[in-house]
N, C-alpha and C positions, 0 to 999 in steps of 0.2 A: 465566467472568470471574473474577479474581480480585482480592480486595481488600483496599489497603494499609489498615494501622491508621489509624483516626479522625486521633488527634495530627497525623498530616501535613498536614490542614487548616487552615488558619489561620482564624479567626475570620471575617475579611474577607471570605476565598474564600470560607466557608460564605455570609455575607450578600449575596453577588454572586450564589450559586446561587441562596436563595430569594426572592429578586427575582424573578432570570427566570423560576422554579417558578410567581413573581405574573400572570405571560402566559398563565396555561396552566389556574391552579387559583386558588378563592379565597382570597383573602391570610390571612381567615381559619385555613384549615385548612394553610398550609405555613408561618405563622411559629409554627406550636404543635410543639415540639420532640419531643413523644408522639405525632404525628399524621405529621409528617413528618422521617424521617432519614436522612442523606446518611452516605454514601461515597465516597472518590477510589477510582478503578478504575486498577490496574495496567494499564502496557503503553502503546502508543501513542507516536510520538515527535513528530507535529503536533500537537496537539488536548490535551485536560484532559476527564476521561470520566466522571462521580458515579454510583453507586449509589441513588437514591430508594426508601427505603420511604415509601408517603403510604396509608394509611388502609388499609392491607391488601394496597394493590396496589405492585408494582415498575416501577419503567422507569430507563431509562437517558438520563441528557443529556449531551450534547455541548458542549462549549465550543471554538469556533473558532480556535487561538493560530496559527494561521501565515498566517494572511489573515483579509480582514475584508470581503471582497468577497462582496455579495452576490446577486451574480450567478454565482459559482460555485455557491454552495450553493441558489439554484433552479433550476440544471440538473442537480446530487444530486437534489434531492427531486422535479424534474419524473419522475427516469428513477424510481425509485424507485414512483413511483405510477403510470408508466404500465406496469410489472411489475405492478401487481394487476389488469390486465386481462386478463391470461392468467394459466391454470393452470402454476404453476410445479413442475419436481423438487426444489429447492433453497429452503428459508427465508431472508429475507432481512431488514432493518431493518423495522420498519414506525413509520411516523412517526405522530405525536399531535400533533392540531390544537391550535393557541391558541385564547383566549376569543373570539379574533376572526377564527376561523379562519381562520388563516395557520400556514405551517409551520414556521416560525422566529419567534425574536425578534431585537431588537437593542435591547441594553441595557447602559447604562454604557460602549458603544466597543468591545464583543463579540458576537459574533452566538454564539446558541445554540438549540439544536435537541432535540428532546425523542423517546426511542422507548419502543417497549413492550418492556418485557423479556423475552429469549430466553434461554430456559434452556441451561446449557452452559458449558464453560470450555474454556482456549485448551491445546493440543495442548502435551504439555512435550516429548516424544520420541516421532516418528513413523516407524513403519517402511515394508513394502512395502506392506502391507494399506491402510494406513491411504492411502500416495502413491494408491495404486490409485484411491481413492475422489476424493482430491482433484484426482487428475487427470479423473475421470468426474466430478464436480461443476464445476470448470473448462468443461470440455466443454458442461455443459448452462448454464452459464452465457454460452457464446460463443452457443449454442443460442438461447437469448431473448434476449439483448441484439440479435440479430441482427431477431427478430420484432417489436421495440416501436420506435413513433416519440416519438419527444421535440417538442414544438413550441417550443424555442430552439435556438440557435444554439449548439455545443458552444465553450467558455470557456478550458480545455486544448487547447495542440496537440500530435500524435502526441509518440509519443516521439523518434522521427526529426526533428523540429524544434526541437533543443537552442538555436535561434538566435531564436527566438520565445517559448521556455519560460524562459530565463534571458538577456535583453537585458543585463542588468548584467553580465553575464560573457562579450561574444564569442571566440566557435570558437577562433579566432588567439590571444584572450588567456588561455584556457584550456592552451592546449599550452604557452606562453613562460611560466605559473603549476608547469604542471608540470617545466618547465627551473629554473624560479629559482623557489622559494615567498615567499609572505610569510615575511617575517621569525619570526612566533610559529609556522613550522611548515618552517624550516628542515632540521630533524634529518633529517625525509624526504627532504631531497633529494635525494641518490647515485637512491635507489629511484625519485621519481617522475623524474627524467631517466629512467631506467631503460624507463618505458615512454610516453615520449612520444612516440613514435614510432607503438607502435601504435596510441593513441588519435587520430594524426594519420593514420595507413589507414583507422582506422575514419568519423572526418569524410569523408573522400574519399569511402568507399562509402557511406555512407547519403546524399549529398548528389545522388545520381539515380537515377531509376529503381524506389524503393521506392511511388510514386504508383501502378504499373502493378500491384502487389500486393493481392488480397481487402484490403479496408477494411470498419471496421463500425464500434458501439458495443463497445468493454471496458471491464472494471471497470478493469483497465488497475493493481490494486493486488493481486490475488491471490494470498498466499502463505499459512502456516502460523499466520501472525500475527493474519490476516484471516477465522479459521473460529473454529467453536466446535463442540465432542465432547461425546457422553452420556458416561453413565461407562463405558461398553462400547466407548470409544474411536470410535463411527461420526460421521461430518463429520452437523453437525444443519442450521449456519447458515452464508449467508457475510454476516462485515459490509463496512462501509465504503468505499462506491460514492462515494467523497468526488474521487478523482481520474477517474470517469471520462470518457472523450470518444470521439472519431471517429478510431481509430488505425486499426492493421493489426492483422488478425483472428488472425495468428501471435503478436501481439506477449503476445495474453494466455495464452499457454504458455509464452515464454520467460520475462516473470518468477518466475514459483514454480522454473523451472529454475533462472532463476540466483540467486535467492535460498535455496534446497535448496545450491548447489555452494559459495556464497561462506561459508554458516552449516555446512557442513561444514569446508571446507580450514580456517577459522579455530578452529575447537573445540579446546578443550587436551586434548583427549582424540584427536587425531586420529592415526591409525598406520595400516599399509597395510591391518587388518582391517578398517576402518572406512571406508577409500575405498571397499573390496567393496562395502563396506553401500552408502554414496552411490550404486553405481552400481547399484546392486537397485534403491535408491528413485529413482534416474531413471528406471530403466527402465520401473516402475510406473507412475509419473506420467504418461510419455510412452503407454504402452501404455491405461492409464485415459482419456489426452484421446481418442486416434485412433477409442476405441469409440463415441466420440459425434457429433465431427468428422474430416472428410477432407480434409487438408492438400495441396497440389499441393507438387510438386516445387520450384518454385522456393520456396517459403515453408518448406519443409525444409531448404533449402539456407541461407537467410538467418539461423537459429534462433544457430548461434554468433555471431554478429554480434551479434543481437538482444541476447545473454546479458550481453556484455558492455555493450549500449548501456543496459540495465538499470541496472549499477552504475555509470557514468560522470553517466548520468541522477541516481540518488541523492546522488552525491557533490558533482556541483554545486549541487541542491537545497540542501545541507547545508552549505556551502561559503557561498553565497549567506547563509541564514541566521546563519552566523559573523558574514559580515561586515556584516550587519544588526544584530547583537549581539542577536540571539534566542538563537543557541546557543553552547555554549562552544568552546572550540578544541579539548575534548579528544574533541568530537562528530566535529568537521570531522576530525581527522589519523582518529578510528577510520574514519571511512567515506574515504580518501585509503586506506587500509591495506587494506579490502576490495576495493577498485579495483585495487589495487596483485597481490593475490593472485589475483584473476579473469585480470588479464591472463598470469602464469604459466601458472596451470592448462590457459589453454584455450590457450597455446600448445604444451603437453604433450599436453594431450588432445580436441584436436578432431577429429581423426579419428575418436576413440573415440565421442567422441557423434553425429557424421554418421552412424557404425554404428547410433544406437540406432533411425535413422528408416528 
């Protein structure tokens, strides 16, 4: 984990933290500034993430900023806890109770969540060794999500359900967004005409058929962004089981794929020695998951599709928040531009990854 300097704290935000710190520990010991001290944690682009020293010990809290429902965040912390019922391969959050034990709070018009700190920081550049691992961590995470039962009702739908996931935005109005943008995000538009076409094949195919597909629990957020490394570079933890639900059991290997492809072709560093590389570290990845799980043909077959419903998925997410005025425009056009690049590549190179299975 890495952490930005104090100053970016504003006063406020620290007094909003140690409130909620007040759910969990005695008011005494977290308004004494020697006793307890905060950090904002890099990274994350829904959420606000602090660093707590409190009396010796570390943990990490969570602040909720893209919803406030919470009902999602007890079927995070149902699945979460019913992972401590088996012996797991992989480390994962572990939550700390309130005074009143409960798993969260809600305070001031935010829900906030409290864990015990997991040593390790976030992966800067990873090569094959490293895919390898996270595709075998991947794997054993489809492994138990598969073994545990949750007793709610999953909150997220698949990712194939873009019409359930984002009601403010339907299918239909989505592809006529990509023919004509809003106004603050015109510049794109030659490019997103460019691919609305495919994003309009891509509606078509996932809109049947993908029911008869393995379904299960994924974290359904699994990338690079999402682990934590010794300093020996080995995958220690995965975090952030905040999105997940009852999807398709392929779908939790296509995002680190396409998240791997999109966070390559976009690098300014990228030249054709460096695609090699990208295709090493697919290969890795994909070779890491299969050692653990054994994907049917047809769920191999559906993986580019997946790849891109990945980043159509982010981009409306992100899109959506624009025009909630959470996030800025310059959020919305970067993830319109990684959408944009995905659909390229894998018209270049799908064959090439059908190869890798």
């Amino acid at each position: 984990m890495q952490i930005s300097n104090r100053p970016s704290i504003t006063k406020e935000e620290e007094l909003q933290v140690r409130r909620m710190l007040m759910n969990y520990f005695e008011a005494s010991i977290v308004t004494e500034p020697e006793d307890c001290m905060i950090w904002r944690l890099t990274g994350g682009m829904n959420n606000s993430t602090y660093l707590i020293h409190l009396k010796g010990k570390r943990y990490v809290l969570r602040k909720y900023n893209s919803h406030q429902d919470k009902d999602k965040v007890k079927y995070e912390h149902a699945i979460l806890n019913s992972l401590t019922i088996h012996k797991q391969e992989f480390v994962y959050p572990q939550l700390v109770q309130t005074l009143e034990d409960t798993t969260f709070t809600h305070h001031e018009g935010k829900i906030g969540a409290l864990f015990n700190y997991q040593e390790g920081s976030n992966a800067v550049r990873m090569g094959p060794s490293q895919y390898l691992q996270l595709g075998q961590k991947v794997g054993q995470v489809t492994l138990a999500l598969s073994r545990i039962t949750v007793p709610l009702a999953p909150v997220y739908p698949p990712y194939y359900r873009l019409d359930l996931a984002y009601p403010e935005i339907p299918l239909a109005e989505f592809i006529r967004f990509l023919q004509q943008p809003d106004p603050s995000l015109l510049t794109l538009r030659q490019e997103t005409k460019e691919i609305a076409e495919e994003i309009e094949q891509l509606f078509i195919k996932i809109s049947g058929g993908l029911e008869d597909l393995p379904h299960q629990l994924v974290h359904g957020d699994l990338n690079a962004s999402n682990i934590l490394v010794n300093e020996e570079g080995d995958i220690t933890t995965i975090l952030d089981f905040e999105f997940a639900t009852w999807d398709l059991r392929v779908m939790e290997l296509a995002v680190p794929l396409s998240d791997l492809v999109t966070g390559m072709i976009l690098d300014e560093n990228y030249t054709s020695e460096a695609e090699e590389m990208m295709w090493n570290n697919l290969n890795a990845l994909i070779s890491g998951y299969v050692t653990e799980v054994s994907l049917q043909q047809e769920e191999k077959d559906m993986i580019p599709s997946l790849v891109l419903l990945r980043r159509v998925d982010v981009a409306m997410h992100f899109l959506t928040r624009y025009r909630q005025g959470i996030d800025t425009v310059d959020i919305a056009r970067d993830q319109l531009q990684k959408l944009m690049s995905c659909v390229r590549w894998l018209k270049l190179n799908q064959v090439r990854l059908n190869q890798l299975f």
